[in-house]
ROZAVO-567627 format. One record per residue (C-alpha): residue in three letters; x, y, z. Coordinates in steps of 0.5 Angstrom, whole numbers, plus 500, padded with zeros to 3 digits. Last residue first. Example, Ala and Ser with C-alpha at 12.3 -4.5 7.8 and 13.67 -1.06 7.14 Angstrom:
% ROZAVO-567627
(Ser, (527, 498, 514))
(Ala, (525, 491, 516))
END
This chain:
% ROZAVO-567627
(Unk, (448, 541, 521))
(Unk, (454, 543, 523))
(Unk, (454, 539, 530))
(Unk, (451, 533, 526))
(Unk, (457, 534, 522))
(Unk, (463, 534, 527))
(Unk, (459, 528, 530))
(Unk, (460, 524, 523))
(Unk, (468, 526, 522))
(Unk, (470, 525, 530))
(Unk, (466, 518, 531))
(Unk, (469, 515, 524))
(Unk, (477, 518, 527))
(Unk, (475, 514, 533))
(Unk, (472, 508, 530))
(Unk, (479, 507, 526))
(Unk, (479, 499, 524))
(Unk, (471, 499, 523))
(Unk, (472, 505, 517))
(Unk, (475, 500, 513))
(Unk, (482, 500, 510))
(Unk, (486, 501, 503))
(Unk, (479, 504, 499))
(Unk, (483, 503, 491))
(Unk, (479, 508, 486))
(Unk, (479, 504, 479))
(Unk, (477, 509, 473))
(Unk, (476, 506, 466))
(Unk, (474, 512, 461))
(Unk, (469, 515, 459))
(Unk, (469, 522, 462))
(Unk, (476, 525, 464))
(Unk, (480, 524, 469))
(Unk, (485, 530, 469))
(Unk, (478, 535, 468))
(Unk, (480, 539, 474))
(Unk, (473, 537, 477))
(Unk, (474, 530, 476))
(Unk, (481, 530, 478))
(Unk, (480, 533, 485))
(Unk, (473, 528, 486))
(Unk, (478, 523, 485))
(Unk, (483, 526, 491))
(Unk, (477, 526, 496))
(Unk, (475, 519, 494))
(Unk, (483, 517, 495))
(Unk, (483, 521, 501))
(Unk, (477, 517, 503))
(Unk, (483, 511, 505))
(Unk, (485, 515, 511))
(Unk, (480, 516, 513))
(Unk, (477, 509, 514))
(Unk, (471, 507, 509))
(Unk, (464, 505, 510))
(Unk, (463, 504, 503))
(Unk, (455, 503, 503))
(Unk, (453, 509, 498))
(Unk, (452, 514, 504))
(Unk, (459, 512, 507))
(Unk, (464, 513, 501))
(Unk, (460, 521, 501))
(Unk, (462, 522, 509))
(Unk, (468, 520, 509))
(Unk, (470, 524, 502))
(Unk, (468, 529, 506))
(Unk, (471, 529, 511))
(Unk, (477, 528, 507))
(Unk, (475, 534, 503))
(Unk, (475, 537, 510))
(Unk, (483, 536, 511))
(Unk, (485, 539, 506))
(Unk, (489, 534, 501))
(Unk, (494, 535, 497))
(Unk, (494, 532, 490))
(Unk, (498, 529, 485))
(Unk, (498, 527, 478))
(Unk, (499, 521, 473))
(Unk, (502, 521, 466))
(Unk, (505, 513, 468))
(Unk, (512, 514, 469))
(Unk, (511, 521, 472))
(Unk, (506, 518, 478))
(Unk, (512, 512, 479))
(Unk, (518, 518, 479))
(Unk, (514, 521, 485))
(Unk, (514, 513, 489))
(Unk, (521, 511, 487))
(Unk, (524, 517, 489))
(Unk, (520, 517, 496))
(Unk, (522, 512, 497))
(Unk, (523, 511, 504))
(Unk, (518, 516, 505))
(Unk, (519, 523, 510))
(Unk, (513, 526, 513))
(Unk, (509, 520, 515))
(Unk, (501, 522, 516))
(Unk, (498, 517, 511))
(Unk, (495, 511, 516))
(Unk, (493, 518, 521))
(Unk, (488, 521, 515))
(Unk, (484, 524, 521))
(Unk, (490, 529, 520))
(Unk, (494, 532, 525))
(Unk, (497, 539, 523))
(Unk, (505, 540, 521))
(Unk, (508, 546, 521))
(Unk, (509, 550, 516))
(Unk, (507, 549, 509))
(Unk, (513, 550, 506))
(Unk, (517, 545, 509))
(Unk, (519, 541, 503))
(Unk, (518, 545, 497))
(Unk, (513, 544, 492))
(Unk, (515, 542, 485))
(Unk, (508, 538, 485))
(Unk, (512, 532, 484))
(Unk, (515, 533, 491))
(Unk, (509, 536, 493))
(Unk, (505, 530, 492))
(Unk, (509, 525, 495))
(Unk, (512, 529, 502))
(Unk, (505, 530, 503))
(Unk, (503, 530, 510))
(Unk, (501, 537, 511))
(Unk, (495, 536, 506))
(Unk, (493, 529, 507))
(Unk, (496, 525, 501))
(Unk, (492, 523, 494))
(Unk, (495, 520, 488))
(Unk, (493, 520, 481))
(Unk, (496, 513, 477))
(Unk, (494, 514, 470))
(Unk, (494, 506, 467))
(Unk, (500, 505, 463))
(Unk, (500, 503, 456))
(Unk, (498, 496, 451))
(Unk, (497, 491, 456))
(Unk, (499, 483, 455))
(Unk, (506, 485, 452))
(Unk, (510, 482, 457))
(Unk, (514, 488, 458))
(Unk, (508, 492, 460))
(Unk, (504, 487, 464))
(Unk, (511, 487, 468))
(Unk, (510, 495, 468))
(Unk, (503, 495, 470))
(Unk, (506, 490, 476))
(Unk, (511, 495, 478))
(Unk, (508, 500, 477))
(Unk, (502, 498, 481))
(Unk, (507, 497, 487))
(Unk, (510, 503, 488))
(Unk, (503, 507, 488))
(Unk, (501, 502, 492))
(Unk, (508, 503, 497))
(Unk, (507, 511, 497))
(Unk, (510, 511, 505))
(Unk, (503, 515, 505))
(Unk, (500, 515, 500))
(Unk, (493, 515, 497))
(Unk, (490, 511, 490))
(Unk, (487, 513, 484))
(Unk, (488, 508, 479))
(Unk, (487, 511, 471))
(Unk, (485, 508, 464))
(Unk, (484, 502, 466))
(Unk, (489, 496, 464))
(Unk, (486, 490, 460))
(Unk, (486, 483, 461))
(Unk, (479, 482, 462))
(Unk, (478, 488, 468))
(Unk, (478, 483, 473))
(Unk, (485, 480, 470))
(Unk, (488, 487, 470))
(Unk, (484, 490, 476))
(Unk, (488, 483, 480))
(Unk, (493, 484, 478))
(Unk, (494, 492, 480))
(Unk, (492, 489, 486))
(Unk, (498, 484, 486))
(Unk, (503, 489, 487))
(Unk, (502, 490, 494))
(Unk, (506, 483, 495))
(Unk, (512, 484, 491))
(Unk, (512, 491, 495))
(Unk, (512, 488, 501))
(Unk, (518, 484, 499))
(Unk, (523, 489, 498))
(Unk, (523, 491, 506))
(Unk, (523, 497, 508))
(Unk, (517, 502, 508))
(Unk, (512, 495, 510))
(Unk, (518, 493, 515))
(Unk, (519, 486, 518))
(Unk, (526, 488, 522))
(Unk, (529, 480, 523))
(Unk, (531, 483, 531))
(Unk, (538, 485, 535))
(Unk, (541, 490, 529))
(Unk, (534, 492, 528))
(Unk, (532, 496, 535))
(Unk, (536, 501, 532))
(Unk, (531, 501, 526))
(Unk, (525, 501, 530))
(Unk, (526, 507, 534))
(Unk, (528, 511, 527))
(Unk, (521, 509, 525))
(Unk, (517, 511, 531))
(Unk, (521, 518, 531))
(Unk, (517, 518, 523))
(Unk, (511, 517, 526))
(Unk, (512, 523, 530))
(Unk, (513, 522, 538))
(Unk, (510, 518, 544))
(Unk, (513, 511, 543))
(Unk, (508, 504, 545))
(Unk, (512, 497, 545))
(Unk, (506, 492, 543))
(Unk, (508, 484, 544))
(Unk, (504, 481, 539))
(Unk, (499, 475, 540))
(Unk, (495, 477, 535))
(Unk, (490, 480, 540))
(Unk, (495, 484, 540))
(Unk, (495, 486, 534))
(Unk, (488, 487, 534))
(Unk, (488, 491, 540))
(Unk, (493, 496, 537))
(Unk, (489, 498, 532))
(Unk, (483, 499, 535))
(Unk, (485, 504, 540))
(Unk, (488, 508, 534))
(Unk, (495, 511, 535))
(Unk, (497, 516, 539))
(Unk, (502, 512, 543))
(Unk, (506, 511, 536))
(Unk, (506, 503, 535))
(Unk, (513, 499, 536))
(Unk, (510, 492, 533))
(Unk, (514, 486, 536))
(Unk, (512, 479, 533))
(Unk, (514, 472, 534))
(Unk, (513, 466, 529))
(Unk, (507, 460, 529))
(Unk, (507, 463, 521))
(Unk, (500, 465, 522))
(Unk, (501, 469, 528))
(Unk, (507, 472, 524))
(Unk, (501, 473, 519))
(Unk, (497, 476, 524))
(Unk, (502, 480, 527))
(Unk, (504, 484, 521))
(Unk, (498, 485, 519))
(Unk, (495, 488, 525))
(Unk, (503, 492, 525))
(Unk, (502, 495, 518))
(Unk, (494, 497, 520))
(Unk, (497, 501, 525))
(Unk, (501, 507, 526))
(Unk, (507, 501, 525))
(Unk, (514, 499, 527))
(Unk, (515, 492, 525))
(Unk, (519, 487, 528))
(Unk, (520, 480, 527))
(Unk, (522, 473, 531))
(Unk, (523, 466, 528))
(Unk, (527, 467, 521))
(Unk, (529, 461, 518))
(Unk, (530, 464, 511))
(Unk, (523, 461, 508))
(Unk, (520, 463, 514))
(Unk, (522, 471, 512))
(Unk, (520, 470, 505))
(Unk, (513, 467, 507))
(Unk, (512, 474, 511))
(Unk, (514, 478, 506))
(Unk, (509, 475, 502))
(Unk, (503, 474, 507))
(Unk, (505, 482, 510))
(Unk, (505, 486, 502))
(Unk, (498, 483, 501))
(Unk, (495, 483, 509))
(Unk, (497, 491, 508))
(Unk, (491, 493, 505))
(Unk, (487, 493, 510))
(Unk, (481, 489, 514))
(Unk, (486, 484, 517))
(Unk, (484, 479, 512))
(Unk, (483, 483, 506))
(Unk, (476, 485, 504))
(Unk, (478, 491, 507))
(Unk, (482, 492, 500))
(Unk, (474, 494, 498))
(Unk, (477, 496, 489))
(Unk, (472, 501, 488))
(Unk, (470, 502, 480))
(Unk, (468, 508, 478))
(Unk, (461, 510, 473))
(Unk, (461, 517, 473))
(Unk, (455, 522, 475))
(Unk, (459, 524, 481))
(Unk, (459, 518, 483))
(Unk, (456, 512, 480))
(Unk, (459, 506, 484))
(Unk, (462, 499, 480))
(Unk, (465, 494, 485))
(Unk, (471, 491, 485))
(Unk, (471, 486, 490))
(Unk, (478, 483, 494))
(Unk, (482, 477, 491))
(Unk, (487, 478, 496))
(Unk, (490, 474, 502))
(Unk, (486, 468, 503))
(Unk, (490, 467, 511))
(Unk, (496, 465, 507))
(Unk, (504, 464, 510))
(Unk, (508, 461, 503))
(Unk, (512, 456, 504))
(Unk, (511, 452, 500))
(Unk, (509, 458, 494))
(Unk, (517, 460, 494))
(Unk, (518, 467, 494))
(Unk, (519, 471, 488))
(Unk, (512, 472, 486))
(Unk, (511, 473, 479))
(Unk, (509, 466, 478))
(Unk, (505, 466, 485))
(Unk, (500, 470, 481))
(Unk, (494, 465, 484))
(Unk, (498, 467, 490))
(Unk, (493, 473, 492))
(Unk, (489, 469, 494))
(Unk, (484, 464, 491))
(Unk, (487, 459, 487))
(Unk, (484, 455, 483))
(Unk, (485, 459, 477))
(Unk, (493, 459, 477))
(Unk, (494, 465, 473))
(Unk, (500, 463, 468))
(Unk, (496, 462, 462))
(Unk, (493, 470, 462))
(Unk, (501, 472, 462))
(Unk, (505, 474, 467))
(Unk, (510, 480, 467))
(Unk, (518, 479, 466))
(Unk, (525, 479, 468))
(Unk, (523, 481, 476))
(Unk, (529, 485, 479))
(Unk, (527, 486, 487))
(Unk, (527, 492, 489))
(Unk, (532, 495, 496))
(Unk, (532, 501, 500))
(Unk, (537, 505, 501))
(Unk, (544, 504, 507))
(Unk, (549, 505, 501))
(Unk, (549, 498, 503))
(Unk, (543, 496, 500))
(Unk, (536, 496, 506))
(Unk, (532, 490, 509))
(Unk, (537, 485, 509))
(Unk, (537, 477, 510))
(Unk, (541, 474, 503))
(Unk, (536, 469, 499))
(Unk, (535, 474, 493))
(Unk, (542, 474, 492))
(Unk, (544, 482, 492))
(Unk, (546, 487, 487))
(Unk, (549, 494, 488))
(Unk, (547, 499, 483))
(Unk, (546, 506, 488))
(Unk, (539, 505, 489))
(Unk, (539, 499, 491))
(Unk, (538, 491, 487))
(Unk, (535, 485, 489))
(Unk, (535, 479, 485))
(Unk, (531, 476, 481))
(Unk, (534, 470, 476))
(Unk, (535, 471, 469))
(Unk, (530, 468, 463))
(Unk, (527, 475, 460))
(Unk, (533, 480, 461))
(Unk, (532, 484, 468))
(Unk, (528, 489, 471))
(Unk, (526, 493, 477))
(Unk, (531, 499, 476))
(Unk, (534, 504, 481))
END
């Protein structure tokens, strides 16, 4: 699937197969029943940002939604802090600066402005948790309906802020994967507003990556560490890497170096060379937000980490815990989920993959507030070990 078009054409959407569709037309998947991009003809230049914007819609030239319509709760511009770790100067990207306390609010305000735009009223996500808060904050915002199908064992939390949204809540006892399937059937009767589907959702997670270019004085780091689940960071820092690229205003690719809970890496082992199914049955990981065992773009998200000269890892669950521990004792009280990052840079450090003077920015996706069980459970489990 391509991403690109000649400078001065009009976006479009494209599949897997080579299919072209207007960008106007409501469908969340191609006809040969994959997903779809968006073709963008170009990056943005400096000139370009809207400095008086402070959102994600400061870059609203290379996002192809119109900005009247767009539904925002200041989205976007989130801290990127400088952290001595390991004797290393990093940067962390705090994504629960967001309004929802994830990075899911960049995908969600975009996709959600598109779907107004089109005149939808009513939208359905399916969701382990920080995905259906969005949703149903911004379709809250919007004044529209929202269903999020939630799998019964996901964070009380979680489930609390979309309701206190306004959403209506169907909880499903199953796999991540078996919600997913749910909400797919459930689509022929309702606009489907999914973050692993729809092809704007990755048109607003690209965002990050230009944030850390501008932050960083118009120029790349050397490298992003990031968790996957449905791998749409990684997905969306190719895209706007590769913008930048082909507009000429960065001179290579960041490194992207992608972490995943260890029985849920369908990412990494597959870019490992790993055999599916290899590891045996599938354990719970206090990583929740990254436990999905077949992403919709998986393609997509290991031939990103190759594009760039990056690399993957497959996570133990106790680095994870780890990682939770170590974010937390300088002042970064992350979810799990987002510590695999940590635990993925810890990785690569110790291999020598990230090397000594380069620009490292690590993204933390979501905090720790939002998954105060899986935040008991890691620092009880250490009390008791100590």
């Amino acid at each position: 699937m391509t991403d690109r078009q000649p400078p001065g054409a009009a976006p479009v959407l494209l599949d897997r197969s080579g299919g072209r569709y207007p960008l106007d037309e409501p469908r969340w998947r191609g006809d040969d029943g994959g997903p779809l991009a968006v073709s963008m003809p170009t990056g943005l230049r400096p000139e370009q940002i809207d400095t008086a914007e402070r959102s994600l819609w400061r870059y609203r030239a290379v996002l192809p939604v119109p900005a009247g319509r767009r539904v925002s709760l200041g989205e976007g511009c989130t801290p990127m802090i400088p952290v001595d770790w390991a004797g290393r100067r990093v940067h962390f990207k705090l994504e629960w600066f967001n309004p929802t306390s994830s990075f899911k609010d960049r995908g969600v305000s975009v996709m959600i402005s598109h779907l107004v735009a089109q005149g939808v009223e009513a939208v359905l996500e399916d969701s382990s948790g920080n995905g259906g808060s969005a949703v149903a904050a911004y379709a809250a915002a919007a004044g529209i309906r929202a269903k999020i199908i939630v799998p019964a064992a996901t964070s009380a939390a979680k489930i609390l802020q979309a309701r206190a949204y306004g959403a209506e809540i169907e909880l499903v006892e199953g796999t991540r994967d078996e919600v997913a399937q749910e909400a797919v059937r459930q689509s022929r009767r309702i606009a489907y507003a999914s973050h692993n589907w729809h092809p704007m959702f990755l048109q607003g997670t690209k965002t990050v990556a230009y944030e850390m270019w501008e932050s960083l004085g118009f120029t790349a780091p050397d490298n992003v560490v990031l968790v996957a689940g449905a791998g749409s960071n990684v997905i969306g820092c190719d895209l706007a890497f590769g913008e930048l690229l082909d507009a000429g205003q960065i001179a290579r690719r960041p490194r992207l170096f992608v972490g995943q809970p260890e029985h849920w890496a369908a990412i990494a082992d597959t870019f490992n060379g790993i055999a599916p199914g290899s590891r045996g049955e599938r354990l719970s990981t206090i990583a929740e937000g990254a436990s999905i065992a077949r992403p919709v773009r998986l393609p997509e998200a290991v031939e990103a980490i190759r594009r760039s000269g990056g690399a993957a890892y497959a996570v133990p669950e106790a680095e994870i815990h780890a990682a939770v521990r170590a974010l937390s004792a300088r002042g970064l009280y992350a979810e799990p989920t987002s510590a695999v990052a940590a635990a993925t840079l810890d990785h690569f450090l110790a291999s020598g993959e990230i090397a000594p003077g380069g620009t490292t920015v690590v993204v933390l996706t979501g905090a720790g507030l939002k998954s105060a069980e899986k935040m008991a459970a890691v620092f009880a489990g250490h009390d008791r070990a100590a």
